[in-house]
N, C-alpha and C positions, 0 to 999 in steps of 0.2 A: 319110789324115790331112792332105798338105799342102793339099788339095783344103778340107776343113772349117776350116781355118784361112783360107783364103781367103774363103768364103764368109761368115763370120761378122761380119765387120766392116762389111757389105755390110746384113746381117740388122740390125745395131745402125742404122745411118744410118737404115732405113728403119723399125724402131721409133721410134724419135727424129722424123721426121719425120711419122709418125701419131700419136702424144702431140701434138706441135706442135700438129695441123691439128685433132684433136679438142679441146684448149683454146682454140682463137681461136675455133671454131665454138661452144664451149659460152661465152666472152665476147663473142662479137657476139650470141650468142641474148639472153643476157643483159642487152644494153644492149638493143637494139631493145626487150624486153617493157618493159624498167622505162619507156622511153619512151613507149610506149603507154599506159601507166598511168596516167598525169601530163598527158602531152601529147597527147590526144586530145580528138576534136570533144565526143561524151560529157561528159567531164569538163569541157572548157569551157560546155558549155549548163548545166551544174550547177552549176558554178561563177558564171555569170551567174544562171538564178534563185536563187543566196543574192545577188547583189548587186543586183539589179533596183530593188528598194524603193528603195534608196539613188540607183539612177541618176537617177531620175527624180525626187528632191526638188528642190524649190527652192534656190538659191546663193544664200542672203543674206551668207554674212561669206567671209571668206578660208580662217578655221577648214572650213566647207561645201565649200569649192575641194579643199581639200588631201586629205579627205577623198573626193571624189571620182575626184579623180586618184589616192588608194593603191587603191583599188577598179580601175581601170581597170590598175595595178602589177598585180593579183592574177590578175585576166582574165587578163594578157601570160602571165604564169607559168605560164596552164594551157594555152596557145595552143596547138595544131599548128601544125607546122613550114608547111604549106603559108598562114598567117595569120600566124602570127607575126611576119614583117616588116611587113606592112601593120597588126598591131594597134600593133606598137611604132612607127611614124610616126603612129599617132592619137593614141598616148598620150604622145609628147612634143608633140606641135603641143597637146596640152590641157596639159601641167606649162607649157611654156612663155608660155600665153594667161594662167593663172594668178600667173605671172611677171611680166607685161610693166605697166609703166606706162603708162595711157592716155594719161597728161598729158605725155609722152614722145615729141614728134612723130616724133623720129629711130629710139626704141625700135619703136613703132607700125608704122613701116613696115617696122624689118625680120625684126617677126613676121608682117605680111601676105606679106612674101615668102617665110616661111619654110614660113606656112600652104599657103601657091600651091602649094610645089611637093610638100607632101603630102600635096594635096587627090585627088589619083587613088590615094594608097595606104589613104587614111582610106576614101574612099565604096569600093574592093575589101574592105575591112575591114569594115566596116558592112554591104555586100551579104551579104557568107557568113554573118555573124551572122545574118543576116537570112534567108537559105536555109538556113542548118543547125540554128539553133535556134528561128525563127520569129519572131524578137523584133525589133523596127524603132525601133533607137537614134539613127537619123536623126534624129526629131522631124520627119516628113514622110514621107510614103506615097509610095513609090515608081510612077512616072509609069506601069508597066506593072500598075499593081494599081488 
């Protein structure tokens, strides 16, 4: 008897610590799919041909602008994690050009410099769009094509 009284509490720990390990494993299963769901390359090329029409219109008013940049908002939202920071520096360097007053010498310059130092996360952003979905939102043909 003193023997199972011992043992028992021993048996409870290690119940309690398999429950544990099987809920964190059935909640990291469960984040990672729903992530993949959402934020996958897939979902992003689909998500771009419903926007595509729209990219490539002309910007005549500001209305044009705003709408372009929530498009490029919806892109972000579908990004993969391995794009997502490089779409989200293309897509504020585009809210912010949208923003900026031409006739603003002092404004002007320091969205050019804000442009500069985005400019290597936008064209990595632009390339994989361009590798994984085949679409070339550059507005210029890449120098190895």
């Amino acid at each position: 008897m003193r023997m199972q009284a011992h043992l028992q509490p021993r048996h409870r720990v290690w119940r309690k610590k398999w429950w544990l390990a099987i809920t964190c494993a059935t909640v990291a299963t469960a984040t990672v799919s729903c992530g993949d769901k959402t934020n996958s390359a897939t979902n992003f090329c689909r998500q771009l041909d419903k926007e595509l029409a729209g990219l490539s219109s002309p910007l005549t008013s500001q209305s044009d602008v705003d709408v372009m940049v929530a498009r490029y908002r919806r892109l972000g939202e579908v990004a993969p994690l391995s794009v997502s920071k490089d779409w989200q520096a293309l897509t504020s360097v585009m809210q912010d050009a949208a923003k900026v007053d031409p006739n603003d010498q002092e404004a002007m310059e320091k969205f050019a410099a804000e442009a500069l130092v985005a400019n290597s996360a936008s064209q990595r952003a632009l390339r994989w769009v361009l590798d994984t979905c085949g679409v070339d939102l550059s507005g210029s043909r890449p120098a190895s094509q």
